[in-house]
C-alpha positions as CSV (number, residue, x, y, z in Angstrom):
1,X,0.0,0.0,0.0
2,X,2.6,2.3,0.9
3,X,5.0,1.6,-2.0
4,X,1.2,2.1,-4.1
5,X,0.8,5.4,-2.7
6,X,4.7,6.2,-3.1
7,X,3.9,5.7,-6.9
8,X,1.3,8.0,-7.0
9,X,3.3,10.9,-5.3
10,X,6.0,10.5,-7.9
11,X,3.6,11.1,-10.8
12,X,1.9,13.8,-9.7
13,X,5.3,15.8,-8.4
14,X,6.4,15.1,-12.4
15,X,3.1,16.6,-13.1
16,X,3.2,19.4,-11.1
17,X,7.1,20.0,-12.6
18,X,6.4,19.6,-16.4
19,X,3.5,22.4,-15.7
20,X,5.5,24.8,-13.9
21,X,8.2,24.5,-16.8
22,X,5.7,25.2,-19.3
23,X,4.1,28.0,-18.1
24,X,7.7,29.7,-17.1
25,X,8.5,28.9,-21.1
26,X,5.4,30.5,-22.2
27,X,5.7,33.5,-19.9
28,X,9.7,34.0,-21.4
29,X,8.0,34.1,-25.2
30,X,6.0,37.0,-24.4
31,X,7.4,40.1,-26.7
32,X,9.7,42.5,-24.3
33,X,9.4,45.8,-26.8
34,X,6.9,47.3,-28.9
35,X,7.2,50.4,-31.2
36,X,4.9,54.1,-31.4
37,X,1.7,53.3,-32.8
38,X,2.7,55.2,-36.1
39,X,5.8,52.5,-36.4
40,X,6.3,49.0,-37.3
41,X,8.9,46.8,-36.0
42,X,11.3,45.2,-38.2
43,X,13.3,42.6,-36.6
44,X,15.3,44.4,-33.5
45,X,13.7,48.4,-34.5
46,X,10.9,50.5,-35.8
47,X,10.1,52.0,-39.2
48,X,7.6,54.8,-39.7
49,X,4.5,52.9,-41.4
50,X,4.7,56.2,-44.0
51,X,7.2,58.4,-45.8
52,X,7.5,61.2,-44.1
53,X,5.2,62.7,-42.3
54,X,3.7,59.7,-41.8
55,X,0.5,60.0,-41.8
56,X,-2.1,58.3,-44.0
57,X,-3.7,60.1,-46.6
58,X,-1.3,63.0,-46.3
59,X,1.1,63.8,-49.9
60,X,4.8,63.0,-48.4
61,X,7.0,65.7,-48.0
62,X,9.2,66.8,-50.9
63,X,11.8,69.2,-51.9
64,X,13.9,68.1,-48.6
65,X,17.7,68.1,-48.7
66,X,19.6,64.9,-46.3
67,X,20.7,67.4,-43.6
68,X,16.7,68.6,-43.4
69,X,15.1,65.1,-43.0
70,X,17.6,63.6,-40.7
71,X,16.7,67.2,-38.3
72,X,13.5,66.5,-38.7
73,X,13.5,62.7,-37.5
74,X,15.8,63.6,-34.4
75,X,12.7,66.0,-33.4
76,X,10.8,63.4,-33.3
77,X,13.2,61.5,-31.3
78,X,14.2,58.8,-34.7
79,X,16.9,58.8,-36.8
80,X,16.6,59.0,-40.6
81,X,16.8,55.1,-41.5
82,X,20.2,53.6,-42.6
83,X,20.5,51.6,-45.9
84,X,20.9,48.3,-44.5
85,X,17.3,49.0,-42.3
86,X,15.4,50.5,-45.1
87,X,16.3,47.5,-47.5
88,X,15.5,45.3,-44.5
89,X,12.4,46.6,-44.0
90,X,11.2,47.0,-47.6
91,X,12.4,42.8,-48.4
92,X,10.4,42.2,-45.4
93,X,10.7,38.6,-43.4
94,X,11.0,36.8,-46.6
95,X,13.7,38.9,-48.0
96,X,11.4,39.2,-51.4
97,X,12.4,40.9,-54.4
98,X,9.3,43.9,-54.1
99,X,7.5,44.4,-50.7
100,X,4.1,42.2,-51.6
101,X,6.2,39.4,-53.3
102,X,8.8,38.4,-55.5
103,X,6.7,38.6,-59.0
104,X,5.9,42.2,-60.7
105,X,2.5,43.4,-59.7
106,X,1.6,46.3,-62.1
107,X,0.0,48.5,-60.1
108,X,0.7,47.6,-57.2
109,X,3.0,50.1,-56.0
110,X,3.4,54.0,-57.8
111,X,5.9,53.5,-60.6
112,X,5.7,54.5,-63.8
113,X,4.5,52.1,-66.5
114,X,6.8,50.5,-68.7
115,X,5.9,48.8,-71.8
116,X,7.9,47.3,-74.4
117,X,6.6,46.4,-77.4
118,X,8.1,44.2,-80.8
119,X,7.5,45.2,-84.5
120,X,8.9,44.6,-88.2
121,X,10.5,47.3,-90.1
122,X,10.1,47.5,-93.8
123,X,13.8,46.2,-94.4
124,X,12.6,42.9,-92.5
125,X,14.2,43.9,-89.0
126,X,12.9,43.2,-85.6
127,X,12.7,46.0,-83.9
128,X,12.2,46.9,-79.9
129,X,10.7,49.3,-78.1
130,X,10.2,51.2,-75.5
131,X,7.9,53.6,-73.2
132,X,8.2,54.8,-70.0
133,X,4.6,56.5,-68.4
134,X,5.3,58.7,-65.5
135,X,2.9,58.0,-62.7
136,X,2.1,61.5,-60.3
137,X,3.1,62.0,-56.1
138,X,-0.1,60.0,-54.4
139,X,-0.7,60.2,-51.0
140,X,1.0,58.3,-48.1
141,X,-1.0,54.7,-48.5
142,X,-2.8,55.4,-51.5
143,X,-1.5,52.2,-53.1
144,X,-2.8,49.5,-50.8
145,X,-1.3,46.5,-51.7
146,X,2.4,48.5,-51.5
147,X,2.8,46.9,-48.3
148,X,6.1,45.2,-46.6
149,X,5.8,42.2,-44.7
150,X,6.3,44.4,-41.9
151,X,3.7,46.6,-42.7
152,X,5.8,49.8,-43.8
153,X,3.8,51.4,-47.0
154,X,5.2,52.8,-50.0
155,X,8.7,51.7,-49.7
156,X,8.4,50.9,-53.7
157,X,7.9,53.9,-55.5
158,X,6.0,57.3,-55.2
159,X,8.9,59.4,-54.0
160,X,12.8,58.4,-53.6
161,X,13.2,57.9,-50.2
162,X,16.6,59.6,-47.6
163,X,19.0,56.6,-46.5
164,X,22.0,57.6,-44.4
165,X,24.9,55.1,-45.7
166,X,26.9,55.9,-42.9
167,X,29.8,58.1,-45.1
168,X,29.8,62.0,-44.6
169,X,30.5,62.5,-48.8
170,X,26.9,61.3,-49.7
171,X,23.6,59.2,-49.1
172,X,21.8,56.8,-51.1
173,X,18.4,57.0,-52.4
174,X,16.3,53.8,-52.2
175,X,12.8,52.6,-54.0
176,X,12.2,54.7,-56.8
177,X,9.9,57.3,-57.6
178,X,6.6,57.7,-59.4
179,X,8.9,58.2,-62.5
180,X,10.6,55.2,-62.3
181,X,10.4,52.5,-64.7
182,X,8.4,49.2,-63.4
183,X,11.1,47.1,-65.1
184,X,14.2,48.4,-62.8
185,X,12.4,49.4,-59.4
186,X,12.8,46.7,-57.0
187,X,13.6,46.9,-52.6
188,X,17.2,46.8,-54.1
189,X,16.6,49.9,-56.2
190,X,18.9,52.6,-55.4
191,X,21.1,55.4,-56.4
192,X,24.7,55.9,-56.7
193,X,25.8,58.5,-54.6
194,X,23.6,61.1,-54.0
195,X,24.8,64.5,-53.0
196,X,23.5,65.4,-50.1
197,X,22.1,68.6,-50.9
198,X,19.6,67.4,-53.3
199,X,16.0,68.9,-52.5
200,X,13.8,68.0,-55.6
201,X,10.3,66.9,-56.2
202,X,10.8,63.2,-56.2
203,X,12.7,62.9,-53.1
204,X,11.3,62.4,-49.3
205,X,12.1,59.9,-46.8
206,X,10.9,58.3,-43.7
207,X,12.2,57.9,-39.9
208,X,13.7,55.1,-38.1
209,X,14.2,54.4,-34.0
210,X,14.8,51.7,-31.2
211,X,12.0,49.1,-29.9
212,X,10.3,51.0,-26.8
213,X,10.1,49.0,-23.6
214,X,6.7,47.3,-22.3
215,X,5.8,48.9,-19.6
216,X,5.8,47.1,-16.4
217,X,2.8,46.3,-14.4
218,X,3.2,47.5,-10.8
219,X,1.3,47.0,-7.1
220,X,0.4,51.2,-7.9
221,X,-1.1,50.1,-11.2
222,X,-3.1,47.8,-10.1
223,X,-4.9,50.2,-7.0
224,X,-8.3,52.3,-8.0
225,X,-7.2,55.9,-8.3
226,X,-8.4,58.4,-5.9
């Protein structure tokens, strides 16, 4: 009887163990950051949702030189995105080719149309070509389905977007712009070196910044206010 009962202790100690360790694993798995509601997090920080000023519905800003948009993220306590986090952020968890996928989707994000087109000449030649149609500036999240796996908008096309490449001689320009051709823009689109002063009509950018702490429950938190 006693060795019985012995038995029975044992199992239900094992039980009692293999419970505890589950819960402390679940409990360990719960998320330890979030970003601003006007963010989205991209593996480790945040990315406005919007080019600049972030806000759907709203044109993006233009006609803003490097030194002017990175001002204006730090007063808003970001940093104007590096390269590596833009391209990150744009390629989304997949790492795909354009932010919905990794085929073309005319339409899909504000490029400009490309067509190309094959015809005979009179001397029996094949001939090719080609024709670029400009798109216009839309406003921030106009394009639905020009959405990152992380949920940033617009990262492909509309406006050329600020990317600091970490060197003080120039910046890079990623995505493309409403007058980009379809058949080059891609998250890997980018310009040489662009000088830094630029402030033109088919440039903007959008702000980066760190994961924000949960907050912590506390005994004060949980007492009815007086």
């Amino acid at each position: 009887m006693a060795a019985h009962l012995s038995s029975w202790l044992l199992v239900l100690c094992l039980g009692v163990c293999c419970c505890g360790l589950a819960i402390a694993g679940q409990a360990s798995s719960e998320p330890q950051s979030r970003c601003p509601n006007d963010m989205v997090p991209v593996d480790g920080f945040c990315i406005d949702k919007y080019e600049y000023p972030n806000k759907a519905g709203e044109q993006p800003k233009i006609f803003v030189a490097f030194v002017e948009a990175q001002k204006l993220c730090l007063e808003q306590g970001k940093h104007l995105c590096t390269t590596d986090e833009w391209v990150r952020a744009c390629s989304g968890p997949a790492n795909l080719q354009y932010p919905y996928g990794n085929q073309f989707l005319e339409g899909g994000c504000n490029l400009a149309k490309y067509e190309s087109t094959h015809s005979w000449t009179w001397y029996g030649l094949r001939k090719k070509q080609e024709c670029t149609t400009p798109s216009s500036l839309a406003k921030c999240g106009e394009y639905g389905r020009c959405k990152s796996g992380y949920g940033a908008y617009d990262m492909l096309g509309n406006v050329w977007e600020w990317t600091d490449a970490g060197v003080l001689e120039h910046a890079i320009l990623m995505g493309g712009c409403w007058a980009t051709g379809s058949n080059v823009a891609s998250c890997k689109s980018r310009s040489q070196k662009a000088f830094k002063g630029y402030a033109v009509r088919t440039v903007g950018f959008r702000c980066c910044g760190g994961l924000l702490p949960l907050k912590q429950s506390s005994e004060d938190d949980k007492k009815p206010s007086e």
